[in-house]
PAZAVEX-253783 format. One record per residue (C-alpha): x, y, z; residue number from 1. Coordinates in steps of 0.05 Angstrom, whole numbers, plus 5000, padded with zeros to 4 digits. Example, Ala and Ser with C-alpha at 12.3 -4.5 7.8 and 13.67 -1.06 7.14 Angstrom:
% PAZAVEX-253783
+------+------+------+-----+
!   xx !   yy !   zz ! num !
+------+------+------+-----+
! 5246 ! 4910 ! 5156 !   1 !
! 5273 ! 4979 ! 5143 !   2 !
+------+------+------+-----+
This chain:
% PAZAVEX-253783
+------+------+------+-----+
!   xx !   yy !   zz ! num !
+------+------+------+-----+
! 3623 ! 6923 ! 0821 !   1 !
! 3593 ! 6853 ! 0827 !   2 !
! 3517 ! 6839 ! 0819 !   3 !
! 3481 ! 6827 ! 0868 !   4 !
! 3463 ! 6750 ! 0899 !   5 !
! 3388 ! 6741 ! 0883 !   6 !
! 3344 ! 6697 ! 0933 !   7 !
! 3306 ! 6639 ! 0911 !   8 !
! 3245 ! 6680 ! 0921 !   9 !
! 3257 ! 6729 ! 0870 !  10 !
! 3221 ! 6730 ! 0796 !  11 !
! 3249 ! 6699 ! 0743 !  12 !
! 3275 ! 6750 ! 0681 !  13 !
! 3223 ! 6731 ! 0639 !  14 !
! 3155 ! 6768 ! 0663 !  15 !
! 3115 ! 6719 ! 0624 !  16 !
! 3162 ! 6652 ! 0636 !  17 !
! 3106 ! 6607 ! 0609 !  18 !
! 3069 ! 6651 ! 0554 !  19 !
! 3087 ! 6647 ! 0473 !  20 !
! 3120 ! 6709 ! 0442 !  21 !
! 3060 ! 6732 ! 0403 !  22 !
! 3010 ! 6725 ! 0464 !  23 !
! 3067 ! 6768 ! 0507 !  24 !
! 3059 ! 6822 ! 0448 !  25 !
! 2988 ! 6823 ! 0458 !  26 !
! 2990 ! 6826 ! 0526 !  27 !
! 3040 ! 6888 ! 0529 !  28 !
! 2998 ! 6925 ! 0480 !  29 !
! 2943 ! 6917 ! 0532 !  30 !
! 2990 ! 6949 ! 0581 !  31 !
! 3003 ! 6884 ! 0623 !  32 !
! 3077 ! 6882 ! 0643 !  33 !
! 3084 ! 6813 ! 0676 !  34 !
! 3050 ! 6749 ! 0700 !  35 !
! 3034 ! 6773 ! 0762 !  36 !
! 2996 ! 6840 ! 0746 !  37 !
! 2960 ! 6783 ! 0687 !  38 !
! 2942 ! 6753 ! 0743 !  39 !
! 2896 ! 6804 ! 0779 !  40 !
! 2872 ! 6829 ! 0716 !  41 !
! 2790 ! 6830 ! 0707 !  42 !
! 2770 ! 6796 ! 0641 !  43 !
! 2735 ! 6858 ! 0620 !  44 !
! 2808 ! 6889 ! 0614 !  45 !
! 2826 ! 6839 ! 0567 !  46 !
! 2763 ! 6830 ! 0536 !  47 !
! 2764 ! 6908 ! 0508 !  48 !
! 2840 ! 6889 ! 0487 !  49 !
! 2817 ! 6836 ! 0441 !  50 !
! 2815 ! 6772 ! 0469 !  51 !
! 2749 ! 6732 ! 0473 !  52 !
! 2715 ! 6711 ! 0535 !  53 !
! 2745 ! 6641 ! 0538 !  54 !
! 2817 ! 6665 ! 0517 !  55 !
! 2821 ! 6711 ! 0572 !  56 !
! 2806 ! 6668 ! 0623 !  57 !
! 2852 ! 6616 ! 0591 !  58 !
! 2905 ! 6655 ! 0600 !  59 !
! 2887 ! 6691 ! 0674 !  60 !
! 2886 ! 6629 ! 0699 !  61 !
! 2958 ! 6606 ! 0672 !  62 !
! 2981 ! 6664 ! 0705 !  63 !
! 2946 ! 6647 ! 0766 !  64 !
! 2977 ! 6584 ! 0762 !  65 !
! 3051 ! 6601 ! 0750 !  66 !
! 3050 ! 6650 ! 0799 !  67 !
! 3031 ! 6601 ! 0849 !  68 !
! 3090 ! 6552 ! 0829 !  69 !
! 3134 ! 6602 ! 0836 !  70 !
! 3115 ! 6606 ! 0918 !  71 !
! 3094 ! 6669 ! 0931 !  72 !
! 3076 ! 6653 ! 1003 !  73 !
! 3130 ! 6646 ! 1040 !  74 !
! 3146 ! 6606 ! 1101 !  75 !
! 3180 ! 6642 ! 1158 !  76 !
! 3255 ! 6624 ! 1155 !  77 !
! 3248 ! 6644 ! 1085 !  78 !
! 3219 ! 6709 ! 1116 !  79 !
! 3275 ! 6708 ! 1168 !  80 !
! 3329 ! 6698 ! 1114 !  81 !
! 3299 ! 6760 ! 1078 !  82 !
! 3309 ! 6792 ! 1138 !  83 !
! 3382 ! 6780 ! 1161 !  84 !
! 3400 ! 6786 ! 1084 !  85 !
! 3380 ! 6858 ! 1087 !  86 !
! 3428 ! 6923 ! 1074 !  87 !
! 3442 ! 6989 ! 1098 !  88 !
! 3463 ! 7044 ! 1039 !  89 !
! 3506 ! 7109 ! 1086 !  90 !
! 3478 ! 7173 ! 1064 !  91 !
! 3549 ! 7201 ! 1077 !  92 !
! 3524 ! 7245 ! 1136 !  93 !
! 3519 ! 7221 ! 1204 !  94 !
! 3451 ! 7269 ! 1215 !  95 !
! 3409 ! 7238 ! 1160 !  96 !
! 3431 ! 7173 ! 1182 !  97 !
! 3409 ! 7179 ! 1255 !  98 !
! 3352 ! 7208 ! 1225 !  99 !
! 3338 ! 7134 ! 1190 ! 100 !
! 3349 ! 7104 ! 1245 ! 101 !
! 3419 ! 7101 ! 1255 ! 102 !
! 3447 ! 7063 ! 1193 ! 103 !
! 3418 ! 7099 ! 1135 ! 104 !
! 3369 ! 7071 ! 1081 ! 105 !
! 3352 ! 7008 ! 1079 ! 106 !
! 3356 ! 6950 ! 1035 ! 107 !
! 3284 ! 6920 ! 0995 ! 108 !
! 3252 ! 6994 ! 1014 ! 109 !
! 3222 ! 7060 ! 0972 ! 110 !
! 3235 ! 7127 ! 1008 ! 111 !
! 3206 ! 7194 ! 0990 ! 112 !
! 3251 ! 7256 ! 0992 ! 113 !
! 3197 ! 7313 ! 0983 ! 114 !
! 3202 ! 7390 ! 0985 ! 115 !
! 3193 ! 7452 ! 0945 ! 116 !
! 3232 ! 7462 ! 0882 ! 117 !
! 3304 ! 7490 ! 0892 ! 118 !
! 3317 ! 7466 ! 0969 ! 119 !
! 3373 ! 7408 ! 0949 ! 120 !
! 3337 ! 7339 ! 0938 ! 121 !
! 3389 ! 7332 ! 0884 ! 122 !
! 3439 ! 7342 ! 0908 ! 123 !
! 3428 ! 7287 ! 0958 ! 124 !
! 3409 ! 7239 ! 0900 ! 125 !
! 3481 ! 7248 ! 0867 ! 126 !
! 3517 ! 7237 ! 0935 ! 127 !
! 3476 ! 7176 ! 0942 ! 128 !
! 3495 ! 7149 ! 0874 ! 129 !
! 3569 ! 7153 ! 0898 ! 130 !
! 3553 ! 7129 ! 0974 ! 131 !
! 3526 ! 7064 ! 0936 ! 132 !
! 3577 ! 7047 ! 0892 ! 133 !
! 3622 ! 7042 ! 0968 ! 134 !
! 3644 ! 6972 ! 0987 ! 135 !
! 3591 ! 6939 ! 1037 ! 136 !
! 3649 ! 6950 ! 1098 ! 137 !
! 3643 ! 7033 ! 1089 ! 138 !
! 3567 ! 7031 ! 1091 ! 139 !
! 3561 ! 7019 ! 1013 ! 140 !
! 3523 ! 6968 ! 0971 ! 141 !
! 3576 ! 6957 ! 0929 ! 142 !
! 3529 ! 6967 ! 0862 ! 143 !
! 3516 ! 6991 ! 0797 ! 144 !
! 3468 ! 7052 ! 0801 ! 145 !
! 3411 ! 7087 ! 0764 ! 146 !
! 3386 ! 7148 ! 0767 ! 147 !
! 3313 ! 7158 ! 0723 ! 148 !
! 3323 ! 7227 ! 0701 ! 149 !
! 3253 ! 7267 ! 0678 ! 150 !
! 3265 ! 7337 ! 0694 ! 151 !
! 3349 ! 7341 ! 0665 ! 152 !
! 3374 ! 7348 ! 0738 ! 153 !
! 3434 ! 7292 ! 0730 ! 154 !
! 3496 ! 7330 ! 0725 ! 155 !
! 3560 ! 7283 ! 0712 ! 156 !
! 3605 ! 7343 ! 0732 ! 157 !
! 3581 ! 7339 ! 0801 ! 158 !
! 3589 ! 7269 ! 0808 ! 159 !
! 3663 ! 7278 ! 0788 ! 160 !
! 3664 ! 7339 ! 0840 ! 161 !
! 3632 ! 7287 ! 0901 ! 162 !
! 3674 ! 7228 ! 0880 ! 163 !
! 3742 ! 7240 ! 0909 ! 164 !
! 3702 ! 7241 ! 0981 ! 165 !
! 3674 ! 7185 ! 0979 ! 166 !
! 3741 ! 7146 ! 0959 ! 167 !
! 3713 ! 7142 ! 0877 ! 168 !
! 3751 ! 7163 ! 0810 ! 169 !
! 3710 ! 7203 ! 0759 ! 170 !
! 3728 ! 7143 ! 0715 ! 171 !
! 3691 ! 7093 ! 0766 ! 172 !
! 3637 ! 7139 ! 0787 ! 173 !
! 3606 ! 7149 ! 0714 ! 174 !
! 3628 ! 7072 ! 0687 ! 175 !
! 3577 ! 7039 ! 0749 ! 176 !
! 3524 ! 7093 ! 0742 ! 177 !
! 3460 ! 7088 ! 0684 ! 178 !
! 3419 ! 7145 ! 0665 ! 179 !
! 3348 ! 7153 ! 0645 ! 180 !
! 3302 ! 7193 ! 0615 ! 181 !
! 3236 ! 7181 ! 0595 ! 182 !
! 3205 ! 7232 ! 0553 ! 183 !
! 3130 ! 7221 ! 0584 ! 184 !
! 3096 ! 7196 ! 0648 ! 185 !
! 3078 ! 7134 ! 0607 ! 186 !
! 3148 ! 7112 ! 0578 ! 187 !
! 3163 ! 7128 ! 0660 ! 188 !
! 3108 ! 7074 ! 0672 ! 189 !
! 3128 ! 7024 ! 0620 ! 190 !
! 3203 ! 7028 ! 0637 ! 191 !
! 3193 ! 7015 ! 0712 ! 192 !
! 3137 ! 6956 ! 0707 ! 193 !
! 3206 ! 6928 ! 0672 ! 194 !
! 3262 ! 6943 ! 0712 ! 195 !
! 3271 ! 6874 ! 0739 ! 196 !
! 3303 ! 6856 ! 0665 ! 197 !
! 3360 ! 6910 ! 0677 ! 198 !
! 3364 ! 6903 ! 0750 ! 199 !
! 3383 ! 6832 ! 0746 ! 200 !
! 3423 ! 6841 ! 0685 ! 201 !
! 3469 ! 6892 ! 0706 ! 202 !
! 3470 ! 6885 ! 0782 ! 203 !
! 3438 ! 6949 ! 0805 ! 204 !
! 3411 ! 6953 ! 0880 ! 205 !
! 3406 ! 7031 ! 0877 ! 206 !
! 3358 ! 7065 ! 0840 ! 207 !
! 3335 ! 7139 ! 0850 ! 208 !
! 3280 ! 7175 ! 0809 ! 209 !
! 3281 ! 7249 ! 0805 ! 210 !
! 3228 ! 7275 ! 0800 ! 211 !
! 3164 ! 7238 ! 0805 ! 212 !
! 3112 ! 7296 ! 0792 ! 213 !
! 3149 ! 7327 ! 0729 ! 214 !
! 3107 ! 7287 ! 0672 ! 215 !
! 3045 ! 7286 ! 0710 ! 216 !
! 3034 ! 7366 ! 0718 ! 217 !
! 3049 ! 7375 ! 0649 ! 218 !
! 3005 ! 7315 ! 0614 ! 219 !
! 2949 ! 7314 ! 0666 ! 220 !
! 2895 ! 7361 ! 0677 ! 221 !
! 2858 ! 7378 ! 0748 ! 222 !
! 2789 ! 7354 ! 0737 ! 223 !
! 2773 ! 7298 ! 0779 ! 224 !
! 2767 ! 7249 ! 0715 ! 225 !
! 2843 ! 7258 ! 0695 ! 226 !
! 2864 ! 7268 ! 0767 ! 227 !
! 2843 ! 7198 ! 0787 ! 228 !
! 2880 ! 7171 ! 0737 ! 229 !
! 2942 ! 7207 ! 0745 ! 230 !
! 2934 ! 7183 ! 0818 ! 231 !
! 2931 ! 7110 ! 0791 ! 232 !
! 2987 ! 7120 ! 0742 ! 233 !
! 3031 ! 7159 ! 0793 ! 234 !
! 3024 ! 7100 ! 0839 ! 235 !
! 3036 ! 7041 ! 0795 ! 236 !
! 3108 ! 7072 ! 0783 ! 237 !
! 3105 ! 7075 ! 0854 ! 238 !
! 3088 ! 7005 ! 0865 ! 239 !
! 3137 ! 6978 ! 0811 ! 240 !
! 3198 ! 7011 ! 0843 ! 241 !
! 3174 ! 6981 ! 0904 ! 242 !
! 3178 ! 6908 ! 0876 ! 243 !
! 3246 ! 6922 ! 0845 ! 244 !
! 3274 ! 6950 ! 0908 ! 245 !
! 3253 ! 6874 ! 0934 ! 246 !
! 3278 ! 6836 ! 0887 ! 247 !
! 3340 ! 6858 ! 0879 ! 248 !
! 3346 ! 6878 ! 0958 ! 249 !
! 3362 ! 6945 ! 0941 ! 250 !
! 3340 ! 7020 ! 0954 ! 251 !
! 3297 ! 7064 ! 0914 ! 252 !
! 3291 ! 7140 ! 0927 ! 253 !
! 3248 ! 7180 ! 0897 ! 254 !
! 3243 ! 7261 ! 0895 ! 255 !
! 3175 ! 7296 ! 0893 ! 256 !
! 3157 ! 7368 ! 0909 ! 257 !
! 3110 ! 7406 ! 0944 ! 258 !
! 3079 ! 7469 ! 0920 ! 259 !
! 3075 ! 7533 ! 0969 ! 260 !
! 3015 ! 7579 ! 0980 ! 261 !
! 3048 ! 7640 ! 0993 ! 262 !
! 3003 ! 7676 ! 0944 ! 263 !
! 2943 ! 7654 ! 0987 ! 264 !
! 2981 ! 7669 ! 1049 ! 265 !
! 3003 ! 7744 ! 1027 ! 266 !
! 2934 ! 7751 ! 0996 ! 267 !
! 2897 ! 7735 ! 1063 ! 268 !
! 2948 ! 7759 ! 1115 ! 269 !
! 2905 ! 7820 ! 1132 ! 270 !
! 2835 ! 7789 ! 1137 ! 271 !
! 2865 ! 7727 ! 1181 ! 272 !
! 2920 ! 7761 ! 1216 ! 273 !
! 2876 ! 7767 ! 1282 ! 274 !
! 2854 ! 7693 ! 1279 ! 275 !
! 2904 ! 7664 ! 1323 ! 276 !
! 2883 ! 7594 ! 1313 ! 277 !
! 2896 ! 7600 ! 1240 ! 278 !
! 2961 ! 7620 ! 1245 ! 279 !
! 2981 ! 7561 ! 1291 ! 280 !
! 2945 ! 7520 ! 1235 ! 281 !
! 2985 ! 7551 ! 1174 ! 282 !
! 3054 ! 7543 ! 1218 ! 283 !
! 3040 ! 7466 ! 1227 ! 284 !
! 3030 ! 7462 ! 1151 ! 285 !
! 3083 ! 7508 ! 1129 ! 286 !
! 3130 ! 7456 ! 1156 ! 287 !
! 3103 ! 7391 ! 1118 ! 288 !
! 3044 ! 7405 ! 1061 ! 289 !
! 3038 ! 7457 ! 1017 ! 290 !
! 3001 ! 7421 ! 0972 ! 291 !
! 3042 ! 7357 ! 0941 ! 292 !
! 3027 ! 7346 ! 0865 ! 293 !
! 3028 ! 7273 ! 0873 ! 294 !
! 3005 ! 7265 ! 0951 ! 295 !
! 2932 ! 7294 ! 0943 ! 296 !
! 2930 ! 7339 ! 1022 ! 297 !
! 2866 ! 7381 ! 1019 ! 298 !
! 2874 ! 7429 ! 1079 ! 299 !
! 2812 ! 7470 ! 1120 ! 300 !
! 2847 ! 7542 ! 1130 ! 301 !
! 2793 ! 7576 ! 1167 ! 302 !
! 2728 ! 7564 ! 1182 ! 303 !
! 2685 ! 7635 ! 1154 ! 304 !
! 2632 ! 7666 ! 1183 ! 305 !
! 2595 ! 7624 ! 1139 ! 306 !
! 2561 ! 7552 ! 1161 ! 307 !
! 2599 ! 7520 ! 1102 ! 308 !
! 2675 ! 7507 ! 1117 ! 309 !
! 2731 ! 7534 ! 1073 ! 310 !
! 2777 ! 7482 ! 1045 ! 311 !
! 2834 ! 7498 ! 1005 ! 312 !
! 2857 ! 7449 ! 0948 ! 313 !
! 2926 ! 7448 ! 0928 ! 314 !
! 2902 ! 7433 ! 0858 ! 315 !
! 2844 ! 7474 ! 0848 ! 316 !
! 2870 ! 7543 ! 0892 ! 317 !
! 2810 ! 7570 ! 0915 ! 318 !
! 2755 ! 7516 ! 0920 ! 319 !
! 2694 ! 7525 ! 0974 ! 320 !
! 2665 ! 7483 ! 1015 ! 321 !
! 2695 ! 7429 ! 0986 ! 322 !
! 2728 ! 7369 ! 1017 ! 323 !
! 2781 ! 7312 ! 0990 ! 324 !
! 2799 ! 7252 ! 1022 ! 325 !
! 2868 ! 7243 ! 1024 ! 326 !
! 2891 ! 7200 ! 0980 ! 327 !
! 2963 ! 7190 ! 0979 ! 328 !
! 3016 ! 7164 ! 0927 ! 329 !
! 3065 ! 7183 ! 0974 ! 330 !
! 3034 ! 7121 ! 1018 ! 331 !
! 3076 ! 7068 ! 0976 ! 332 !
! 3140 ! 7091 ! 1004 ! 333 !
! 3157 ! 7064 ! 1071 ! 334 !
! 3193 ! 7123 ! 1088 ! 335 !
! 3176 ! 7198 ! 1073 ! 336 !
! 3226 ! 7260 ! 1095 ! 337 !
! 3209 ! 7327 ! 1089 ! 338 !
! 3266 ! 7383 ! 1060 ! 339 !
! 3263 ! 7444 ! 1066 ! 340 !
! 3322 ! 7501 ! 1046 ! 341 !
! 3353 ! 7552 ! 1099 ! 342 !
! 3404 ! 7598 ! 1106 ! 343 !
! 3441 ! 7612 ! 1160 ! 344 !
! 3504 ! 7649 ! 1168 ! 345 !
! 3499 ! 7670 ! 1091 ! 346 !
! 3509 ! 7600 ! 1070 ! 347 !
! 3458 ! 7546 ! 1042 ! 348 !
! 3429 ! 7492 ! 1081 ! 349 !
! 3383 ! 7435 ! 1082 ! 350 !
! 3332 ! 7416 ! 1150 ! 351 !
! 3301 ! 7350 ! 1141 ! 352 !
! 3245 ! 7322 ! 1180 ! 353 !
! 3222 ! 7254 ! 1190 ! 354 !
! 3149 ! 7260 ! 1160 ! 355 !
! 3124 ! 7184 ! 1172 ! 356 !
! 3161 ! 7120 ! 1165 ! 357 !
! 3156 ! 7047 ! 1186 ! 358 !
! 3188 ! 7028 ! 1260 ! 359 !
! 3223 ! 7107 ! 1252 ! 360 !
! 3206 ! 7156 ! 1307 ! 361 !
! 3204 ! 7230 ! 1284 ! 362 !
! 3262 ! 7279 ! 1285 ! 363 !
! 3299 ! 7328 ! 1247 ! 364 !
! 3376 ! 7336 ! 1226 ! 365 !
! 3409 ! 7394 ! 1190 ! 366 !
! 3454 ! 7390 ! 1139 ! 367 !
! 3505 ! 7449 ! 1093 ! 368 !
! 3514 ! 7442 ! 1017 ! 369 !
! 3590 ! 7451 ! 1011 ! 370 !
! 3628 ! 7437 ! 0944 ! 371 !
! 3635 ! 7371 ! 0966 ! 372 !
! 3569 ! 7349 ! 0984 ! 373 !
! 3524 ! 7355 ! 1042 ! 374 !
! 3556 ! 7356 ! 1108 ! 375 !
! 3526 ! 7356 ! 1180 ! 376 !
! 3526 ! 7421 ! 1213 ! 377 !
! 3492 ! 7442 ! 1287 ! 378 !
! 3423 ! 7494 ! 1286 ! 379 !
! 3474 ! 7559 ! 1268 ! 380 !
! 3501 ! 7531 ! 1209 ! 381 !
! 3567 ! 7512 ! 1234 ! 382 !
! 3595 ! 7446 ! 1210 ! 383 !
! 3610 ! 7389 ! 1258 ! 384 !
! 3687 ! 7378 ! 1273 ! 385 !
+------+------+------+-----+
């Protein structure tokens, strides 16, 4: 696997290229990963980390200043250049890829893969570890991989089981693929606002995180205080795939999950049963939100007898008259696809839908897990020929 050719517009190795070692220390315990984030930093930030009023704007405004050398505007046959250097990574299925727009993920973008827990996200990650190793002329990107493991879902026997399909020995598949896995949200964070070191160093273009929620559900609690910042966190690892994904022109996917309501469904089924609207309501949402952990959806169920709507909160289950603005992490992917499991014929298989995306109409393509990997198969479970 070669690495891959970086433009002239992407960032140096060195996140601080003009600071001294000891100020770089200083500036990492503050939690300040590179030059750039320095450089939108408000003094107060630095001011609680130490630094006195002139020293912090001392060194803002060198980061100011060496980001602008390095051109961050960009004229437009640089932008053009960007554009006709871009990729497309095969997801092995001709479905999904029509689904993307006819040549699978693209290169320099973050895509969501989001369902509830169990349906097969997975299992699509590990066949897109072994789709990108490919050579560029099979729909490949011809890279080293990694795959940011929080929940223990990587599973080296099945990417010697997929290899053989995709043209891969189990000696190539695990030698070009790095794993992962950061104990807490915030080695997750630190780790990411730093990828660009490893990216560049060992030529990886495909990254895939699985799963984005894990940390935050277990470290984070749901009053509004600690949800606001696990919203900020949760997006700034987010954001820093995003820039990676640039850099390097490569892909990032990332898995997060949605939690159903069934409980509340089965609990209310008898008192809403006759309210026909509601039903057409809960189908509509049955099929995209349940309530993400990291994409904030509040959704009205019903409006009572009652002048004060009902609202219920994925995070707080039964909270009245109360109403959230979405706010959604989910936002700094270009791409977001909806999974959800089915069975049909007695055997196990995967619908996805085309939730929002950028220049990508909606649609929906169905897919079987076989031993092999996910293949395309029509609406009764029968794969394609």
């Amino acid at each position: 696997m070669s690495p891959s050719t970086q433009s002239d517009t992407a960032l140096p190795t060195d996140p601080f290229p003009s600071f001294q070692s000891s100020l770089v220390e200083r500036l990492n315990k503050a939690g300040i990963a590179n030059q750039w984030v320095l450089a939108t930093t408000p003094l107060v930030r630095l001011l609680n980390a130490g630094f006195s009023m002139a020293s912090a704007k001392k060194v803002v405004q060198q980061a100011r200043d060496s980001c602008a050398q390095e051109g961050s505007v960009l004229q437009g046959d640089r932008l053009r250049g960007e554009a006709e250097a871009r990729a497309y990574l095969t997801t092995g299925t001709q479905g999904l890829n029509q689904l993307l727009g006819g040549t699978g993920f693209q290169s320099g973008r973050v895509y969501q893969i989001y369902g509830a827990e169990g349906v097969g996200k997975t299992i699509l990650l590990h066949q897109l570890i072994c789709t990108a190793m490919m050579p560029s002329s099979q729909g490949g990107l011809d890279t080293q991989t990694l795959y940011i493991d929080t929940n223990g879902s990587f599973s080296s026997d099945y990417l010697t089981q997929l290899a053989p399909r995709f043209g891969l020995t189990e000696e190539s598949v695990h030698l070009h693929c790095y794993r992962f896995s950061p104990p807490t949200s915030d080695v997750l964070l630190f780790h990411c606002e730093r990828l660009e070191r490893l990216t560049q160093q060992h030529g990886i273009r495909f990254i895939c995180l699985d799963a984005l929620p894990v940390h935050f559900l277990s470290e984070y609690s749901y009053t509004a205080e600690r949800y606001a910042l696990r919203q900020q966190v949760a997006y700034r690892v987010v954001q820093a795939l995003r820039r990676v994904a640039q850099r390097v022109n490569g892909v990032v996917v990332f898995v997060n999950w949605v939690s159903e309501f069934q409980a509340f469904w089965e609990e209310y089924r008898n008192e809403v049963a006759a309210e026909p609207e509601f039903e057409e309501m809960y189908e509509d949402e049955k099929l995209y939100e349940y309530g993400n952990p990291c994409i904030r959806r509040s959704r009205r169920y019903r409006e009572p007898r009652e002048s004060q709507p009902r609202y219920w909160d994925p995070l707080v289950p039964f909270s009245w008259g109360i109403k959230y603005e979405p706010t959604c992490v989910g936002q700094g992917a270009e791409v977001s696809i909806f999974v959800r499991g089915k069975r049909l014929q007695g055997e196990r298989c995967l619908e996805y839908h085309m939730h929002w995306g950028q220049e990508l109409p909606p649609g929906s393509c169905m897919l079987k897990v076989t031993n092999a990997g996910l293949v395309d198969c029509d609406a009764d479970g029968r794969c394609a020929v």
